[in-house]
N, C-alpha and C positions, 0 to 999 in steps of 0.2 A: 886042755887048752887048745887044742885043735878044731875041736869040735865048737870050742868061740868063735877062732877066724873063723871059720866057713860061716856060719850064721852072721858074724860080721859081711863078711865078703856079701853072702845072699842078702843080706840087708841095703847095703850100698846099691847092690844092684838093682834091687827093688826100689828105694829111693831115686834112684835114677832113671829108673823105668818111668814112675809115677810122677816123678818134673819133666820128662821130656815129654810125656804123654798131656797133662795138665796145660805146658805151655803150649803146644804144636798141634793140639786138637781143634780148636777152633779154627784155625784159616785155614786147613784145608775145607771144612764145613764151608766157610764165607766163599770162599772161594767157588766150589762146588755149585754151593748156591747163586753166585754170579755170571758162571759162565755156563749152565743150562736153567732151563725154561721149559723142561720138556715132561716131568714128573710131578704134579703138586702134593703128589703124598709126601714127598720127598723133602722138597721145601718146607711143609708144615712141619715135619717131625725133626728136623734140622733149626728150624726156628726154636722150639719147644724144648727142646736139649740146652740152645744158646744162653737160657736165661739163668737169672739167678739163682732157682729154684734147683737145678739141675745140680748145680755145685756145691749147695746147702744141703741136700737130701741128707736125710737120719733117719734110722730109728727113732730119733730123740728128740732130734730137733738141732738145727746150729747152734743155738745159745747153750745147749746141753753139753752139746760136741768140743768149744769155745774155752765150756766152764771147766769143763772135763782135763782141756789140754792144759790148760790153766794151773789145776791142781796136780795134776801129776808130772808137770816139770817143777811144780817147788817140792813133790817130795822126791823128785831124782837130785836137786837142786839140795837135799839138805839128808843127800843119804852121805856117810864119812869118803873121803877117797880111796881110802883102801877096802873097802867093801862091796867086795864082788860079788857076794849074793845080791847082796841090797841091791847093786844096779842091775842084776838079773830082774829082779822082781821087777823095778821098772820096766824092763824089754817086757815080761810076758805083759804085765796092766795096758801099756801103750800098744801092745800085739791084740790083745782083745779088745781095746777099745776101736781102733783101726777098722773091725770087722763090723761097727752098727754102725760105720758112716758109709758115704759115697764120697764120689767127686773129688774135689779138692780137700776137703776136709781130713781125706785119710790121710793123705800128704804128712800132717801133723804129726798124725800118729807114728807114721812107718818113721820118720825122720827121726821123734823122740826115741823109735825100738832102736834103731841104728846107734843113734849114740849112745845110748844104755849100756848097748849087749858090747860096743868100743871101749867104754868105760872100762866095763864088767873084766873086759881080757887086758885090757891096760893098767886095773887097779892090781892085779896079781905081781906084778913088776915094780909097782908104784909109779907109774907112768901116768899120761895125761891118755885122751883120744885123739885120734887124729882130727885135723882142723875142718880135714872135709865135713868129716860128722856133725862138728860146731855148726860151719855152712848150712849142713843140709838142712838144718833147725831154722837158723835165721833164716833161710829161702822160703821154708814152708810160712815160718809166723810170716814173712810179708806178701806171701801171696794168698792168704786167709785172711788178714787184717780186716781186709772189704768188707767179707762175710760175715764177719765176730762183731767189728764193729756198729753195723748194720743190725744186732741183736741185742748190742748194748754190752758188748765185753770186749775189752781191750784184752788182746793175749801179748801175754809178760813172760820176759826172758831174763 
């Protein structure tokens, strides 16, 4: 059970790595970009990052990625509560699915592994996860929305 928390814990803090990063990358870019004028590689590759393409990046493709986050929150969504394997299994699918995106996309994922592996050490009790974990889902699905939706997949919670 120990060895949950901690991959809990490192999960948290991986999800919080990857929304502080997701939020706070861009303006320093913009900004960077505003207040010199003295590098145009600089600029160009700063441009070229900013776009949507940048945050969509797959293996697969976004609409893959989308479909992907789609399906394996209803089978975390329809594993028993007391079944702590079961929501293991979700953390590792959502852990390797994490690994053939980029950008924002992975968000998704790490935030699904998070509440899984939360679940996973909570269902041994018969406990609930903690609310952050809930959070860190809803944060991801709505700062994805853009992207999914944009490919024609609504992502459902």
């Amino acid at each position: 059970m120990t060895v949950k928390k901690i991959l809990a814990l490192a999960a948290v803090v991986g999800v919080a790595g990857l929304t502080a990063c997701s939020v706070s990358a861009p303006a320093p870019a913009e900004t960077a970009d505003a207040g010199q004028t003295s590098s145009p590689a600089a600029s160009s590759s700063a441009s070229a990052s900013d776009g949507p393409s940048a945050s969509s990046a797959t293996s697969g493709g976004a609409k893959e990625a989308c479909e992907r986050f789609n399906s394996l929150f209803a089978d975390y969504a329809a594993v028993p509560s007391g079944d702590a394997n079961g929501y293991e299994d979700i953390y590792l699918q959502a852990e390797d699915a994490k690994d053939t995106v980029t950008g924002d996309l992975q968000g998704l994922f790490a935030s699904l592994s998070l509440l899984a592996i939360d679940h996973s050490s909570a269902a041994e009790s018969g406990g609930e996860p903690a609310q952050t974990s809930k959070d860190a889902v809803r944060d991801a699905v709505f700062a994805n929305s853009g992207t999914c939706s944009a490919e024609g997949v609504t992502l459902k919670l």
